[in-house]
C-alpha positions in Angstrom: 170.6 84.6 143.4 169.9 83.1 146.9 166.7 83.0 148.6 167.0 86.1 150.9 168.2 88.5 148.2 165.0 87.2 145.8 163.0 87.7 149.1 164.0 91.6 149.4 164.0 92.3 145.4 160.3 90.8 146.0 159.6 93.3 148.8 160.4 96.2 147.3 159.0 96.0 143.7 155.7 94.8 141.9 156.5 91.6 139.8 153.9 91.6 137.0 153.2 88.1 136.7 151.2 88.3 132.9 150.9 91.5 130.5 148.1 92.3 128.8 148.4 95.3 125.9 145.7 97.7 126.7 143.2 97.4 123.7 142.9 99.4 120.4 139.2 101.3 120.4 137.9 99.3 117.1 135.8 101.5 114.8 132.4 99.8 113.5 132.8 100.6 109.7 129.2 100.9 108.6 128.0 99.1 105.3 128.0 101.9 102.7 125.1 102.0 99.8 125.8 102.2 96.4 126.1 105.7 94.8 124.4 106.9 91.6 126.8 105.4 89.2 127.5 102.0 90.4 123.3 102.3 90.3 123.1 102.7 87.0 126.1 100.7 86.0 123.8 97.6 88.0 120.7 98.9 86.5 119.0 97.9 89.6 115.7 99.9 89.2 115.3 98.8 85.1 112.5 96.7 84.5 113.7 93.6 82.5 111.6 92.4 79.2 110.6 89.6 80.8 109.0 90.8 83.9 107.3 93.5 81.5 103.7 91.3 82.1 100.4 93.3 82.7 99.3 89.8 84.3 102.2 90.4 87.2 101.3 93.9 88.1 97.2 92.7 88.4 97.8 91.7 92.2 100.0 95.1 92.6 96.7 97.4 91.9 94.7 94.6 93.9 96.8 96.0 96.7 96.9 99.6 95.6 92.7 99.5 95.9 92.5 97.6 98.8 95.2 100.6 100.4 93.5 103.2 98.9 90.0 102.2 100.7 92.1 101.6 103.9 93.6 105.6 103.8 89.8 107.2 102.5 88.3 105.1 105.3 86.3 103.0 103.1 85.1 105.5 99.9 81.2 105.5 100.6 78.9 107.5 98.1 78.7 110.0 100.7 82.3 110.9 100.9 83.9 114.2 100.6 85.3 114.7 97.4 87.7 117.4 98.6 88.8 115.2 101.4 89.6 112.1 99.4 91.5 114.4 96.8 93.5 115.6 100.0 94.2 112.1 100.9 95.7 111.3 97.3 97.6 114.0 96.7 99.7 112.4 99.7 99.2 108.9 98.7 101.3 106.5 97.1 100.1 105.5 93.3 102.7 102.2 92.5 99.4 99.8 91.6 96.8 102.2 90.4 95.6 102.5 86.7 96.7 105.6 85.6 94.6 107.2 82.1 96.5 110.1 80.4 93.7 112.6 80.0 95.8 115.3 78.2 99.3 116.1 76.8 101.2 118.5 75.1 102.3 115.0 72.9 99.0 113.9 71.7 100.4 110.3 71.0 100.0 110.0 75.0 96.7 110.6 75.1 94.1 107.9 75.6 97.1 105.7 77.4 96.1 103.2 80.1 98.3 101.3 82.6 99.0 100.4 85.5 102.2 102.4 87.1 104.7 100.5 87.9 107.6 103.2 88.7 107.1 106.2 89.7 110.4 108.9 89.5 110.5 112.8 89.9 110.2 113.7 86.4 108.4 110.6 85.2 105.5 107.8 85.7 106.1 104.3 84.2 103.1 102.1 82.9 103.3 99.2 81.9 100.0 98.9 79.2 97.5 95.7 78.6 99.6 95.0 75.4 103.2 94.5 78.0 104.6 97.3 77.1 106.3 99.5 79.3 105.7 103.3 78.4 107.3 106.1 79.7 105.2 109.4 80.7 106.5 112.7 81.6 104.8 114.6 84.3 105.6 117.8 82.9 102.1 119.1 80.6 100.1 116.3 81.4 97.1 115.7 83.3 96.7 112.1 84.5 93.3 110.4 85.8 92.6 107.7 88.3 89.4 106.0 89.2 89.5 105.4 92.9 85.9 103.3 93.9 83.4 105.5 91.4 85.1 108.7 91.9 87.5 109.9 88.9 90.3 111.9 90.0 92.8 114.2 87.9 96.5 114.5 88.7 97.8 117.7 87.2 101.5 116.5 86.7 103.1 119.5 86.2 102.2 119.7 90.0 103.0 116.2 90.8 106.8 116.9 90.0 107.8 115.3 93.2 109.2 112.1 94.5 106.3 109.9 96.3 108.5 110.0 99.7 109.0 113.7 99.5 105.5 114.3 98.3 104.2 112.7 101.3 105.3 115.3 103.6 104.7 118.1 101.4 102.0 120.9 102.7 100.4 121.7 99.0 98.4 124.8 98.9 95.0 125.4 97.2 95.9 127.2 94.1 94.4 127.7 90.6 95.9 125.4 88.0 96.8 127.0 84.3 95.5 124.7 81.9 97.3 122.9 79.2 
């Protein structure tokens, strides 16, 4: 082609000099959790024999008391009892020494630990002898000792996980003894 005919093909059209490809809308795949199953196959939240140690959980309920003071605003003789029982049912008992008052199994009662798991059905201890016992809620009544004052934990209540007990409103009721 000569000049002049390049010149009026030039004229009358648009010459695209580069070409881009308009670009795809990239979706962000978020990082999925692991279900039930692939839990359990893991065994992520079992406890293994060798951390099983009374000795390792001793700083936990070092933490738990030092918590526990921080949410009842320091637990002076004077306190409330009815306010501090408020404030526990709502509080979170990984660290504290847990005493198994009563039970319809009486081979639980008398046991002392400090809780290391706590699940909706269930409290872990692990006892002064490293063993790690498993405690229904269900028919028990569970004691604490938080700075002098001794409080009870009806489990049969308590059948809650700590997360969703937390934003629970509980009602004042009477409680049917074991």
């Amino acid at each position: 082609m000569k000049d002049a005919a390049i010149e009026d093909m030039m004229a009358r059209k648009a010459v695209v000099l580069e070409y881009k490809r308009p670009k795809k809308k990239v979706k962000k795949v978020k990082a999925k959790g692991l279900n039930a199953k692939e839990r359990r196959r893991l065994q992520i939240f079992q406890l293994k024999p060798e951390h099983q140690k009374y000795e390792l959980f001793l700083p936990l309920h070092k933490l738990w008391k030092s918590y526990i003071e921080d949410l009842c605003n320091g637990l002076k003789p004077g306190s409330n009892p009815q306010v501090i029982q408020q404030k526990l049912l709502k509080a979170d008992f990984h660290g504290a020494i847990l005493t198994v008052v009563r039970s319809k199994c009486p081979s639980y009662v008398g046991l002392t630990g400090i809780l290391v798991q706590e699940l909706k059905h269930i409290f872990k201890l692990i006892t002064k002898e490293d063993k790690l016992k498993v405690i229904p809620k269900r028919n028990s009544v569970f004691s604490v000792e938080v700075g002098g004052f001794v409080s009870h934990i009806y489990g049969s209540k308590f059948e809650l996980r700590s997360s969703e007990r937390s934003a629970k409103k509980f009602k004042v009721k009477g409680t049917i003894d074991l």
